[in-house]
N, C-alpha and C positions, 0 to 999 in steps of 0.2 A: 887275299884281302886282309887286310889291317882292323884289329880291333880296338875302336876304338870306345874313351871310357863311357858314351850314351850306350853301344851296343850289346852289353855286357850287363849280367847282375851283380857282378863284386863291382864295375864301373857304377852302378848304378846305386850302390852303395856306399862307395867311396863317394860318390858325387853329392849325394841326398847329406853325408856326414860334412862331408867339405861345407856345401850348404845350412847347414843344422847349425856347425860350430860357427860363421859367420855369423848367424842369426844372432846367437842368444853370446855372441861375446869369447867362445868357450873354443879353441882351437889349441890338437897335441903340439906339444914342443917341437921342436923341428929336427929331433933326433930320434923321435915315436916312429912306430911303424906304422903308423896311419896315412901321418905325413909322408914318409918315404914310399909309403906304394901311391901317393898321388902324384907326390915330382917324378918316380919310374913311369907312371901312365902318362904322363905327360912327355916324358924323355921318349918313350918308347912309339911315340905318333911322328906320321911322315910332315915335312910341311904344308901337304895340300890339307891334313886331315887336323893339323893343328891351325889353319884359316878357316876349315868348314866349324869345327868348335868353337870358334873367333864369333861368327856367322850364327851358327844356332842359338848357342846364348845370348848376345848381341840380341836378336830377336824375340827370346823369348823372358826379358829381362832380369837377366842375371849379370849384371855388370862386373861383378866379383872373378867370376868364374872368367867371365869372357877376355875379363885384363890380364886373369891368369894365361889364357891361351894364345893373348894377342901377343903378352909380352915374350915366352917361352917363342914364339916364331920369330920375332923381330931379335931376340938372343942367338938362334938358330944363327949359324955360316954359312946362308944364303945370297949368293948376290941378287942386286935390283932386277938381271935381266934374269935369273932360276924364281923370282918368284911372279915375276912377268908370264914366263912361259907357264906357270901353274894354273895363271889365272885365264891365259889365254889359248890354250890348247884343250881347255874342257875340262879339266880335273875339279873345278868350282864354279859353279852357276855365275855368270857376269852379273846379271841382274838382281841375285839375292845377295851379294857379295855389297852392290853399287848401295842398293839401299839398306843394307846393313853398316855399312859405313856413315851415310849420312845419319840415319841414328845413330851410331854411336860417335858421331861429332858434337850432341847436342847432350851428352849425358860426360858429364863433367869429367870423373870416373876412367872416362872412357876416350874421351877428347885427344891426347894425345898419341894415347896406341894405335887411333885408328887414324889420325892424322899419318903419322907415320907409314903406317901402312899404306895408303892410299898412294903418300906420296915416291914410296919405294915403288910399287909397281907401276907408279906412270913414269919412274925414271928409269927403270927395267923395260918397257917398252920403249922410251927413247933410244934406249942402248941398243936396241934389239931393233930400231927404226930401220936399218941399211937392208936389211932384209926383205927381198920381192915381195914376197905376202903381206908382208907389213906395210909396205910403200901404196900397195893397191886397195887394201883395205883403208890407209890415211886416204887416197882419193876418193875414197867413194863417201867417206868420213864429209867429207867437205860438202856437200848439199845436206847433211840432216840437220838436225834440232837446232838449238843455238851453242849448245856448249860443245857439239860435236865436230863444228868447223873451228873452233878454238885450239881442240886436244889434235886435230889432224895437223893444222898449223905447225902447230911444233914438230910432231911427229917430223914433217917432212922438211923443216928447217932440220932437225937434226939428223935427215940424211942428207943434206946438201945434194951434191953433184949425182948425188948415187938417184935419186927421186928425179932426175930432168928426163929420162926416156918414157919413162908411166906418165908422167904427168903431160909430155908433149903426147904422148899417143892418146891419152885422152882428151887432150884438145883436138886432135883430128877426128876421133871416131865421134865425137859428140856435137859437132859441126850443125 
């Protein structure tokens, strides 16, 4: 398990300081060692635990902190479909992730980290669209909510040819 800087009391110290110096204006020079064990705490988190820190602060409004996490992932050499797979293989709650995004679309701050983000992982899922699982989950995508037969839409446009056997076999079995 990965320690991350909430789970920790030097994390949670470094964090409350990070915090404290944004407050009051008052932040070490970027060659202090205060600074440097924050950018290593940060270096030192996987990409799923550098979105769940995206994700907590986001929520529990820290915008500061949260642009600090969001940006440090989107800086990460992760392609669209590795961070697809993070979000869709369970390593981060879909739904606290969905509506931590749409807040943090609406917090200026914040607007474009999470733009990006967003939009990285629905083009990581397109990439990742030619995949069985993915093709049957786009169909089943297709009778929910309203924006859910939008995002399968595509999905399955951008598996083309590869999406015609799930999708005719679900036209037979749902007859």
């Amino acid at each position: 398990m990965l320690i991350s800087p909430r789970s920790t009391t030097l994390g949670t110290t470094l964090t409350a300081a990070l915090a404290f110096g944004l407050s009051v204006g008052v932040l070490p020079p970027a060659g202090s060692s205060t600074a440097s064990a924050l950018a290593q705490s940060a270096g030192a988190l996987s990409p799923a635990d550098l979105l769940e820190e995206f994700i907590h602060y986001t929520r529990v409004a820290k915008p500061s902190l949260a642009a600090g996490y969001g940006q440090e992932l989107l800086d990460r050499e992760i392609t669209n479909a590795e961070l697809a797979a993070i979000v869709d293989d369970g390593d981060v709650d879909r739904d606290r992730l969905d509506e931590s995004l749409e807040r943090a679309l609406r917090v200026p701050e914040l607007e474009r980290i999470a733009g990006e983000i967003g939009l990285r992982i629905e083009q990581g899922r397109l990439d990742l669209a030619r995949e069985g699982d993915r093709i049957d989950e786009a169909i089943a995508m297709l009778t929910g909510s309203q924006r859910q037969p939008m995002i399968a839409r595509a999905r399955l446009e951008a598996a083309g040819e590869y999406a015609v056997p799930a999708l005719l076999r679900a036209i037979v079995e749902n007859k």
